[in-house]
N, C-alpha and C positions, 0 to 999 in steps of 0.2 A: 504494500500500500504506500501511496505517498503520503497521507495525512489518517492518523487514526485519534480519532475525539473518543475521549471517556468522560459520561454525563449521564443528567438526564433530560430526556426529550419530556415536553410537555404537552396535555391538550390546551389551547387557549381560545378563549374567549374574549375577542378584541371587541369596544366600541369606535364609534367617532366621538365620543362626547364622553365627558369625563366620570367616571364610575357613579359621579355623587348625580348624576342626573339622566344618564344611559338607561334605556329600557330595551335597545335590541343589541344583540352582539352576535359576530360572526365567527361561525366553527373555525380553526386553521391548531394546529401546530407549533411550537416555538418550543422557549428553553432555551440556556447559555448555549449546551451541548449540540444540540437539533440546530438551532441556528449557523453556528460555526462551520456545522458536518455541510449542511446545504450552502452555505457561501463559497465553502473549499470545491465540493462538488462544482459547483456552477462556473468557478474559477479554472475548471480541468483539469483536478487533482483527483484521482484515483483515488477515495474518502470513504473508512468508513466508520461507522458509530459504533461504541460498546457501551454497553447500556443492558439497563431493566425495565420490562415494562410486567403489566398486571396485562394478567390472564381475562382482556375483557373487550366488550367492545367497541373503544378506544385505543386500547394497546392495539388491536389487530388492525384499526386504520393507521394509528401511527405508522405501522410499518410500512402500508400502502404508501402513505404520503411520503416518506423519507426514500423510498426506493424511484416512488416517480422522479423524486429530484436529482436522482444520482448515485444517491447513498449506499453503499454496502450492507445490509441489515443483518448479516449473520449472526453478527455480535452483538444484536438487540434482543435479548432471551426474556420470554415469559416467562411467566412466577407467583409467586405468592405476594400479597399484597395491590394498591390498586394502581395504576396509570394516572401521576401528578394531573393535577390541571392549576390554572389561573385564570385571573379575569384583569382586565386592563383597558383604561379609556385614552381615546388618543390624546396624545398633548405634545403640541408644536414646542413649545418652552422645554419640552425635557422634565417637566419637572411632574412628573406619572407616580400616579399610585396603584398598586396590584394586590390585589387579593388572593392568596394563594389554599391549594386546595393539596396538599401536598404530602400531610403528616400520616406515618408510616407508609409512603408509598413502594414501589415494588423497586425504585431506583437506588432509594436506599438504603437495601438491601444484597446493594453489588457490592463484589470482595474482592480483595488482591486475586483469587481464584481467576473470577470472571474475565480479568485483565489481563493473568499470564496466562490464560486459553485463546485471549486475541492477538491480532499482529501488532501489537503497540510496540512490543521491544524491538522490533523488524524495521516500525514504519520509517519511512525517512524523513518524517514530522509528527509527533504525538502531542497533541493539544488537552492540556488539564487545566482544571481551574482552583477558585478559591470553594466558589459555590461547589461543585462535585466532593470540595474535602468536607465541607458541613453538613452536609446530608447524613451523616452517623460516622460514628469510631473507623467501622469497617471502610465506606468508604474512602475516611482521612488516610487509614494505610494503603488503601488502595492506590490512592494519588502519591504518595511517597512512594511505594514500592515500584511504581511505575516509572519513577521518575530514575530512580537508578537503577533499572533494568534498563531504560531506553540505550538503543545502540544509534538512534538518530536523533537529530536537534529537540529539546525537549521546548515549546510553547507554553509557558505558564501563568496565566491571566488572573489576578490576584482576585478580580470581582468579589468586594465585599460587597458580603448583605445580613444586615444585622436580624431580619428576623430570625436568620438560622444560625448562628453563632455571633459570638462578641468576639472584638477586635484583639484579645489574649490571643485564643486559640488560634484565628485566624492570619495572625503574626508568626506565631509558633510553626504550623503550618509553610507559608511563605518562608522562616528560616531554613526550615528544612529541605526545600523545595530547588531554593532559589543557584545553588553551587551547582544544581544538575542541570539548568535550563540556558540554555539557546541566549532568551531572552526571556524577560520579566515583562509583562503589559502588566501598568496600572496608572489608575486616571487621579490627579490631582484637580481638587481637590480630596473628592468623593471618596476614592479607598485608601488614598495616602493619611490621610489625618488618623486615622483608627489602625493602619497598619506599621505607620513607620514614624508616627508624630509629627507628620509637618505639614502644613497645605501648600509649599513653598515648590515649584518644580523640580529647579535646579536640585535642592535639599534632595528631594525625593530622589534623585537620580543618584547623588553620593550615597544616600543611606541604603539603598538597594545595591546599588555596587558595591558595599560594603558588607553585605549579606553573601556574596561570591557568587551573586550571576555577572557571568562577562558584558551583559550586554543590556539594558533596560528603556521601553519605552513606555514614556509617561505621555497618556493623552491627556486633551486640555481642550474637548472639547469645539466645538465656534474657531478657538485658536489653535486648533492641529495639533500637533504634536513634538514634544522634547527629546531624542532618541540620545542615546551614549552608547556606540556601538565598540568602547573599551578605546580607543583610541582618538575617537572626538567625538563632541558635542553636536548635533545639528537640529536645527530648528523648521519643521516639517508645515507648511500652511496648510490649513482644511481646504479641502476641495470645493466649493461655493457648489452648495444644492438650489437647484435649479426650482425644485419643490420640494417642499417640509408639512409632511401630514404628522408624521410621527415618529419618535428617535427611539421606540424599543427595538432594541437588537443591534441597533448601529455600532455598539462595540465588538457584537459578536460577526458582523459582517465586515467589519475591522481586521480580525483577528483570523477568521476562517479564509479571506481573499489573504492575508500577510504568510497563515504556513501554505496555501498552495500556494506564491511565487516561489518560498525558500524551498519547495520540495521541488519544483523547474530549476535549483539551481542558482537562484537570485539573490544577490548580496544583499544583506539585512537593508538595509537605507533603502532600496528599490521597491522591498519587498513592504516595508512599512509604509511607501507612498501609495503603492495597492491597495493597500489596508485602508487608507484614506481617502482613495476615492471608490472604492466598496461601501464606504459608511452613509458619504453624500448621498448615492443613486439609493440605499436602503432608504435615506428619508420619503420616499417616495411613496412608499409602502404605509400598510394601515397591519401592525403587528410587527413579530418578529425575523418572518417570511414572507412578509405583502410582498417586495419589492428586492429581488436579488442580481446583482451585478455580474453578469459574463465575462470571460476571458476579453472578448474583443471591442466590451462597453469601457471595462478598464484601462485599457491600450491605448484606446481613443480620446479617454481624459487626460492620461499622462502622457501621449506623443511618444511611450515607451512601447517596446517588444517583452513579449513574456521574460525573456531572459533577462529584463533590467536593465538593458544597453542603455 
């Protein structure tokens, strides 16, 4: 595989209008994991998911809809417990509230097992997150043990979210994480203030460097991004969205177009410019999958070649 995402896929329930006043929402799909899987997909990275879902009828369209995008679904095993879901109103501002339907679901309840029965330590991009380590005990080692088994570039996207852990664990975690990875994605202000004390960029980029990943990019949102790819600083502008319905998942359309360049072979800097203009054309979208950005939508923003030239 070139890209193998460990998470969970959710069912979601998107509005146009914000949860406090929505009365219709539309079926789709989403989740850090799901989203990622389908950005890499869409990007022409050979992608696939490992995951849990429940034994129901949800889980069995999840797999429909992840497979129509592209997705590998071998490693999405049914089980015991139920297929997450959420609910989410659109918000141009970014600044979204979700209600999650989530506890004890079948996600997790994935184990380092589940993980070293997929190609993750194979792939030549394995993308984990902060959210995949909170989901339970078992997952958090899952995500570590992953992390140093991988034999390829390890993508570790810190996504704090307080409903499911505090900023201790979720640091703890990131310590451990961070010597194995490629690269560190995390957004300042949002998961740096709770993971590493600072809402400062720059800050955030030494104190992460200083955790022993080689490489860290801090988004910022509106202003792009802060990358330290171990040898210099560079300062990445956001791609200007053409239209803005909604910014769920735009980090994960970030992160899923950034390991499929690196898994093409594209120098970190190139591959994080993907990433950011993957997240633009997602604003477009009404969810976490409304709106996903192809190989040739990408190339077309950035004047570049898959390769990064």
């Amino acid at each position: 595989m070139d890209v193998v995402v460990v998470g969970e896929p959710l069912v979601e329930f998107s509005a146009d209008r914000a949860l406090t006043e929505a009365d219709t929402f539309r079926l789709s799909f989403s989740g850090d994991a799901l989203n990622v899987a389908v950005a890499a997909a869409a990007a022409g990275a050979r992608t696939a998911l490992v995951a849990r879902l429940g034994e129901d009828e949800f889980g069995r369209r999840l797999l429909t809809f992840a497979a129509r995008h592209g997705v590998d679904t071998r490693w999405m095993t049914p089980g015991p417990g139920s297929t997450g879901a959420y609910a989410v109103g659109a918000d141009p501002t970014g600044q979204r509230a979700f209600a999650y339907m989530r506890y004890g679901s079948a996600a997790s309840r994935l184990s380092p097992a589940d993980v070293a029965a997929s190609p993750a330590a194979r792939a030549r991009v394995l993308v984990l997150s902060g959210i995949t380590a909170a989901l339970s005990a078992d997952c958090d080692r899952a995500v570590r043990e992953a992390a140093r088994a991988a034999t390829g570039q390890v993508v570790y996207d810190a996504n704090y979210r307080s409903r499911l852990t505090g900023p201790e664990a979720a640091a703890e975690t990131l310590r451990a994480v961070a010597p194995y990875a490629a690269v560190v994605k995390i957004s300042a202000p949002g998961d740096s203030r709770a993971l590493v004390g600072t809402g400062d960029p720059a800050e955030t980029l030494r104190r992460v460097r200083r955790l022993g990943a080689p490489a860290v990019a801090v988004t910022l949102g509106a202003d792009g991004v802060l990358l330290d790819t171990g040898g210099a600083v560079h300062e990445i502008p956001a791609v200007p969205a053409p239209v803005i319905v909604d910014q769920t998942g735009a980090g994960d359309n970030f992160t899923g177009a950034m390991a499929a360049w690196l898994a093409k072979g594209a120098p970190l800097l190139a591959a994080v410019r993907a990433g950011a203009a993957a997240a633009s054309v997602s604003l477009a979208g009404q969810g976490g999958t409304g709106r996903v950005a192809g190989a040739p939508e990408i190339e077309s923003l950035l004047g570049d070649p898959v390769s990064g030239g």
